[in-house]
N, C-alpha and C positions, 0 to 999 in steps of 0.2 A: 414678495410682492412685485417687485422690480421683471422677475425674469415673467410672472403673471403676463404682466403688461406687455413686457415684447414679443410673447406670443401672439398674444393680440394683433401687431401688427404682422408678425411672420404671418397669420392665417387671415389676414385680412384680402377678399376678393378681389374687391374693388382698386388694391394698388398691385403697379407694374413691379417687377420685381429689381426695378431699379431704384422704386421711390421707397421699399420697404429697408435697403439695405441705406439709403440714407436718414431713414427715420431712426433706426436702431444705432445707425454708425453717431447723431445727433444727441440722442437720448444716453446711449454709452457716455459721450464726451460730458455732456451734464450733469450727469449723476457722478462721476468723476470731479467735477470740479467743486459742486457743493457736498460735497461728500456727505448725500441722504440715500436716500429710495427713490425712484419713480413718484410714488404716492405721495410721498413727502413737496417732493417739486410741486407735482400737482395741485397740494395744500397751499402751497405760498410761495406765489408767486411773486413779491415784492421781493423778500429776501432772496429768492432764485434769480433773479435779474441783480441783484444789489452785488453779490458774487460775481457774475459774469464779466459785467461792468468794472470789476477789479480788474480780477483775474485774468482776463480776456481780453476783452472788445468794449467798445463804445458804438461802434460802426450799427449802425440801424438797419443795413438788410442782414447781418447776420445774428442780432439780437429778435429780428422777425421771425427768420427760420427756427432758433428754439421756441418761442411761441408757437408755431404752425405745427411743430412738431407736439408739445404740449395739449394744444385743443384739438390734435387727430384721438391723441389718448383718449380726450371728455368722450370724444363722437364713438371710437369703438367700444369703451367700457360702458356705451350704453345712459342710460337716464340713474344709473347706482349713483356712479361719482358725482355725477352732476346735482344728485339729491346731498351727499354729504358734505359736498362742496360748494354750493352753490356761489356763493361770494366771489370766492378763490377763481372760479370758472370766467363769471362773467369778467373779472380784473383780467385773467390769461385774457381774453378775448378785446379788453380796452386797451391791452397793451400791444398787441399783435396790430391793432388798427391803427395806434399813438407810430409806430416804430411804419410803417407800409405808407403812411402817411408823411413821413419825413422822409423815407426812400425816396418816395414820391418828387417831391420836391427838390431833394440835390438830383436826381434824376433832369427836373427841368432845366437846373444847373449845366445841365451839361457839362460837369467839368470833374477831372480826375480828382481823386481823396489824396491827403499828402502823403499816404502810404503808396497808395499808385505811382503817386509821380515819381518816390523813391524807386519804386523797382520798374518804370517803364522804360521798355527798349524800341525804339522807332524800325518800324518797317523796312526802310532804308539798312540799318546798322545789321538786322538780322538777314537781310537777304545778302550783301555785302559776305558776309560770316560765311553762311551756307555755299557761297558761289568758292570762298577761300577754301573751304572744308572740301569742297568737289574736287578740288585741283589736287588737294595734296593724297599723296600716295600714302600715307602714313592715316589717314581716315578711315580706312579700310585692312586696316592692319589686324586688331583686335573686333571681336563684337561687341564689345561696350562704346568704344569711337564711333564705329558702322552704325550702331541704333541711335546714336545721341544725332549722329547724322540724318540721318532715317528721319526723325521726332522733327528735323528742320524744314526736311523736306514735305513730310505732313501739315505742318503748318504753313507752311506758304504756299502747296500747290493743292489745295482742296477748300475749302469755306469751310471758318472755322469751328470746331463745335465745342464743348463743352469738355466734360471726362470722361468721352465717350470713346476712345481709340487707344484706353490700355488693355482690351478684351478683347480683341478681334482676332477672328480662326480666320485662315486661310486656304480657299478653297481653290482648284485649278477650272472646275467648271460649277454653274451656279446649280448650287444643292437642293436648291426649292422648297424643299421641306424644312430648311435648317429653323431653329428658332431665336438663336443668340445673335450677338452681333459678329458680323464677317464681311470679306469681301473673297470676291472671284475673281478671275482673267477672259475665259470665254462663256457665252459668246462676245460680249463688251465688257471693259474690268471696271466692277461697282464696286461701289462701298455699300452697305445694306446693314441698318439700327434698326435693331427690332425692343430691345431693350437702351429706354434713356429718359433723360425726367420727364419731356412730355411727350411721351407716347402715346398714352392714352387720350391725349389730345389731337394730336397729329400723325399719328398712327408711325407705321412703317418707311423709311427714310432709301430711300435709292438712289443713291449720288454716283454717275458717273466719274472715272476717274481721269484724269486727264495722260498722255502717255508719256511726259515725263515726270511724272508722279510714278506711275508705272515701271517705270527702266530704276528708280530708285531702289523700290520693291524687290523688282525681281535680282537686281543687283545684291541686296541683302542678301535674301533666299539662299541664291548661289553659294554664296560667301559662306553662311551660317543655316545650314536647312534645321528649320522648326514648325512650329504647326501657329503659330501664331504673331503677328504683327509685331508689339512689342512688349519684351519680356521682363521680368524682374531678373537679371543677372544674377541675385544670391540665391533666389529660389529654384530658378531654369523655369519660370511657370508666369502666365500672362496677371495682369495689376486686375484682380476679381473687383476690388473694391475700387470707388470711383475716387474715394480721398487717395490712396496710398499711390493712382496714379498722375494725380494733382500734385501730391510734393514729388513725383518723378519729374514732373517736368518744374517746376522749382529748383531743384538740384541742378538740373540740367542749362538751365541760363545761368544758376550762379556759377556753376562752374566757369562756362564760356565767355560771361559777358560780366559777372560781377555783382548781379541784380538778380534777384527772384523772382522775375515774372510770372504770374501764372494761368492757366486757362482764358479763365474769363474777362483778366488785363489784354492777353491776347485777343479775342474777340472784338474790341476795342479797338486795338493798335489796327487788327485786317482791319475793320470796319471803315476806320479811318482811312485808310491806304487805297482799300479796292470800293467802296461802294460812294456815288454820285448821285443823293439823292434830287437833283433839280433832273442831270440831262438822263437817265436811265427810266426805260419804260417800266413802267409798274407792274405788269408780268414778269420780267424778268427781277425786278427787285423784290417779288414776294417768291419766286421761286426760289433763287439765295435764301432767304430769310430761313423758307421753310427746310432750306438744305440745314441749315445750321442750327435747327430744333427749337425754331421760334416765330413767332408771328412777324410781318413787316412792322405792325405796331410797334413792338417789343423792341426790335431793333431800333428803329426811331430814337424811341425814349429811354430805353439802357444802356444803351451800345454807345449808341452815335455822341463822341464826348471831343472837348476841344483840346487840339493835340496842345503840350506844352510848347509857348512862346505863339500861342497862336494869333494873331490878328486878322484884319479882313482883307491884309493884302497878302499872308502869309501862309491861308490855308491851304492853299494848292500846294504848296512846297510838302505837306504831309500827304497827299493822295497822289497815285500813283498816275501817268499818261491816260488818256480815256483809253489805250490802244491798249493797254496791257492790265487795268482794272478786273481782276478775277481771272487772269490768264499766270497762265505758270510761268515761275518766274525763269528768264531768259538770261545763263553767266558768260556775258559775251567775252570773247579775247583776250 
């Protein structure tokens, strides 16, 4: 019954094949942890959240995403489940609103969760790192140093995205045809998502790169030639799945910095650093946005959070010069 169901979403049209592999990747980790079926979850949902809640999480957008994940299930199995279940559905459905509803709210919060605040790294600290890491000769020594290198110099010199840059092919001129995510060098070196969670919302992503973002790149290359951005080291093969390159870069602060930061902590921390939402023209602050695979709205009210020890005389000390806000970052002398 279980493998039923993830067909279901394998063959389902309507999602990009980036929302399918996080449905399934979703669904796997649930059925794992209440050690049922699919179908069983589906049935009762009170005890499926009563588990997670243990086991897990408390945190309310990630108790939403199993819900979302659960009532994609009602919608592709059709009016069957929803007839045998009906109770069970409409509860998935009061819980999914209860839990989107409280996001909602710390959201207006504006303010880190105590697990963020545990693993957040200020903007400052990691560009600092990255500028140290440039200088030493011994950075460049192995490819495991060179990518962890690499991963710092992606995050600080592009607008940040999501778990979208453990796939990317590398191409020397733009392929046009291609359909995964990649970038190229000539004519202009982009970045180009064609696969990411809202794509289907926002279609296709073409973010120039900046050129020293660039000189980092091709500096790898040199060093290590492979066909892809960054790689899983034990496999020699690029992070398919969007979780497995989420705790790649977890490992990768804790190693360096002592903290787990991850993705979407990061998102945050740039948000905070490079984006001025009073003096910055509204074109340009919806163009970021939609670099980074989300609305200006979205950003506003996810993102945009108060750095720790913030006050109203303090907040500038967390964002970056207006002269250098989204500019790459500069390791002077």
């Amino acid at each position: 019954m279980t493998e039923r169901l993830l067909n279901l979403i394998r063959d389902a049209p309507e999602l990009n094949e980036t929302s399918k592999k996080n449905y399934i990747s979703v669904a796997n980790r649930l059925v794992g942890l209440v050690g049922h079926s699919l179908e069983w979850v589906m049935a009762n949902p009170t005890q499926s959240l009563l588990v997670l809640k243990e086991e897990l999480t408390t945190n309310a957008s990630t108790l939403a995403n199993f819900c979302v994940m659960v009532c994609k299930l009602y919608s592709l199995d059709g009016h069957d489940t929803r007839k045998r279940f009906p109770n069970s559905y409409k509860l998935w459905q009061r819980y999914l609103r209860h839990y989107r509803n409280k996001e909602e709210n710390a959201y207006k919060e504006s303010k880190f969760t105590d697990k963020q605040l545990k693993n957040y790294i200020g903007w400052d600290e990691v560009q600092s790192y990255y500028c140290r890491l440039k200088k030493d000769t011994m950075t460049h020594a192995t490819q495991q140093s060179n990518q962890e290198y690499l991963l710092f110099s992606l995050l600080l010199n592009m607008n940040a995205k999501r778990a979208d840059l453990g796939n990317i092919r590398i191409f020397e001129t733009d392929p046009r045809l291609e359909t995964t995510n990649y970038l190229y060098f000539k004519p202009v070196p982009t970045l180009v998502l064609t696969e990411y969670k809202t794509s289907k919302k926002f279609g296709v992503i073409k973010e120039p790169l900046c050129a020293e973002l660039v000189k980092d790149i091709k500096q790898s290359l040199n060093l290590f030639p492979r066909s892809h951005l960054i790689l899983s080291l034990r496999l020699q093969q690029p992070y398919e799945k969007n979780n497995s390159y989420s705790q790649y870069v977890k490992r990768v602060f804790e190693k360096h910095f002592g903290r787990s930061m991850g993705v979407s902590l990061w998102r945050s921390v740039y948000i905070s650093a490079n984006v001025d939402f009073n003096d910055t023209p509204y074109e340009v602050l919806e163009r970021n946005a939609l670099y980074k695979g989300h609305s200006l709205a979205q950003e506003f009210m996810s993102y945009r959070k108060l750095a720790p020890g913030y006050t109203t005389t303090t907040t500038k000390l967390f964002r970056r010069p207006a002269s250098e806000q989204g500019a790459p970052v500069n390791c002077k002398p």
